[in-house]
N, C-alpha and C positions, 0 to 999 in steps of 0.2 A: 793422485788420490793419497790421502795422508793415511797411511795404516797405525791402528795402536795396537795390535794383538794383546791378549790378556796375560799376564806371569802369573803361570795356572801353579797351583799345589799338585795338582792330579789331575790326569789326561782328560782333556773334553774334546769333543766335537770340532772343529777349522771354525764351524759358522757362532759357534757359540762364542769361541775364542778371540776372532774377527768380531764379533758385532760393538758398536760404540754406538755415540748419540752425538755427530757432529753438529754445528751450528753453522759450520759453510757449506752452502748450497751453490750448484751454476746453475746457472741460466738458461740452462736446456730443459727442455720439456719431457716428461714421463711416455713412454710409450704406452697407452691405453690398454693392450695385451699386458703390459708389465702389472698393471693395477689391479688389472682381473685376476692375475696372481696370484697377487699379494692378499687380494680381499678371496681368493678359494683357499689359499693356507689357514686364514683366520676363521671359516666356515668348519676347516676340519679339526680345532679347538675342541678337549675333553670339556663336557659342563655336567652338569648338575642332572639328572635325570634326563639328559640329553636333550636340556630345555633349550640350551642355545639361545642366551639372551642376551646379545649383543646386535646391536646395529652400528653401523656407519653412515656418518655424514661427509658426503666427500665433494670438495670445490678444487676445483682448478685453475690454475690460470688461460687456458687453453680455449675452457670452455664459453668465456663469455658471460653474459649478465651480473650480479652482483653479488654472487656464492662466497667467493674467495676472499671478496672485503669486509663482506660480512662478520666471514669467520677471522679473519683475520683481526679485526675491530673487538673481536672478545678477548684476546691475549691481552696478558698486561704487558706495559710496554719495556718491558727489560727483554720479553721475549720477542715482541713484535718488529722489536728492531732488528733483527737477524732473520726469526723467521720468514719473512717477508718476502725473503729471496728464492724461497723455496718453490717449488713449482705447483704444487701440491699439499694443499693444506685436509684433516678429519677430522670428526670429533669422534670417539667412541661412547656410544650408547649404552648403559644396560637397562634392560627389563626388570624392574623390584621384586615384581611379582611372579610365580608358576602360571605359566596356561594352561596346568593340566587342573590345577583346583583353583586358583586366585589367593593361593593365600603365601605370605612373604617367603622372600627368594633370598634367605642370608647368601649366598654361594654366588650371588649375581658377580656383585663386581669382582670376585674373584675371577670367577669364570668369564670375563668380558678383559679381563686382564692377560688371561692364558690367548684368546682370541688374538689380542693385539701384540703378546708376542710371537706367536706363531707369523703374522705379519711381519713383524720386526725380522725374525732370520729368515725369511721367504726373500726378503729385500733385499740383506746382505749377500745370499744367496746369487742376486742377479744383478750384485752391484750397486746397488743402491743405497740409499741411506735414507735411517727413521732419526727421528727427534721426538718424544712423547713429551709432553709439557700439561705439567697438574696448574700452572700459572695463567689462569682464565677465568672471566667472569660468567660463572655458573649462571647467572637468571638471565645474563643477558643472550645466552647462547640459547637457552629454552626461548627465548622470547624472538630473536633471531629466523631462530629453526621451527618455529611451534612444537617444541618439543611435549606431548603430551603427559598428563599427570600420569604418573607409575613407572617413569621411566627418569632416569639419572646423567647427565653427560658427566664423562669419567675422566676424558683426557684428551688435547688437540694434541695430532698426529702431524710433524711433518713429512715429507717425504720426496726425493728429490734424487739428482746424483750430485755425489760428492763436491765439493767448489774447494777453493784455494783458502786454505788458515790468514793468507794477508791479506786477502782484502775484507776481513772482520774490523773492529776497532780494538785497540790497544789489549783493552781488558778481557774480553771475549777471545782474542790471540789468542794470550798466555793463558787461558781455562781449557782452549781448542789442543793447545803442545802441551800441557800437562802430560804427566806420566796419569794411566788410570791406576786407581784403588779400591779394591775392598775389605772387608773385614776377613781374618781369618777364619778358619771352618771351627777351629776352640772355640771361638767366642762366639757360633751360634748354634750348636747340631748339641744338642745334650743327651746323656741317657741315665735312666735312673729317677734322677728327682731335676727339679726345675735350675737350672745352674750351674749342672754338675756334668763338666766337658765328658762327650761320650767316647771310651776308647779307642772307636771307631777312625775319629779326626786325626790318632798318632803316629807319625813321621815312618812311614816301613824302612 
């Protein structure tokens, strides 16, 4: 299993620090316990008046019938080509709307976001490995899925255990060994007025 750990500024969490978004997957199959998981981490997600509006669409390859092709046939194919391998393919849902009145849910996809990381480090947790991918065709997954008016798909899920960086192709390798990065906390935490690095981010 390839590890990246993260070159933190300040101390987080192992799982936080461990998690990545590999693109090698084996070929082994997801224990069904393991998924049940992964999808009760994502159930105990903060949301919005504790509307909890998220769903999951979930195919496997395990299962049979034609779920996984499906879903798989919505990805565009820069992703499809890797993800393919995974044993375990989602989509995540949100709900637009409140069910407590019907009227608009700005905090949806946020909160179906928090959902899906909650899954994310539930995975890393037991080993596993997620890949989220915004790289899919929206109407064809509604169309796919029947996915109902008022509801959004946000993002296909893979999830699988770890597989080997060499058998990717060339290009996908060296993105897979890259060093990760992110932005420093200066350039996004402010305080004060809009722009303006919050003391808080400075070096103890």
């Amino acid at each position: 299993m390839l590890e990246k750990p993260a070159e933190i500024q300040h101390p987080i969490h192992e799982l936080i620090k461990n998690r990545w978004s590999p693109r090698a997957f084996a070929a082994r199959a997801v224990e069904p316990e393991k998924l049940r998981s992964l999808l009760e981490a994502a159930r105990w997600a903060a949301s919005c008046f504790n509307e909890q509006p998220w769903n999951f669409i979930v195919a496997t390859k395990e299962e049979g019938g034609d779920g996984y092709e499906r879903l798989l046939g919505c990805l565009v194919e820069a992703n499809a080509l890797w993800a393919r391998h995974a044993p375990v393919l989602m989509i995540s849902v949100a709900r637009l709307d409140f069910k407590r009145n019907g009227k608009p849910n700005r905090h949806a996809l946020h909160d179906t976001g928090q959902a899906a990381a909650y899954l994310a480090l539930q995975a890393t947790a037991l080993g596993l490995a997620v890949h989220q991918m915004a790289g899919f065709d929206v109407s064809k997954a509604r169309q796919q899925f029947s996915t109902p008016e008022g509801f959004e798909p946000v993002a296909v899920i893979a999830v699988g255990y770890p597989g080997d960086p060499a058998d990717l192709p060339e290009d996908l390798r060296d993105k897979e060994l890259a060093q990760r990065t992110r932005l420093p906390l200066e350039d996004f935490v402010f305080g004060g007025n809009w722009g303006e690095t919050s003391p808080l981010t400075a070096a103890e």
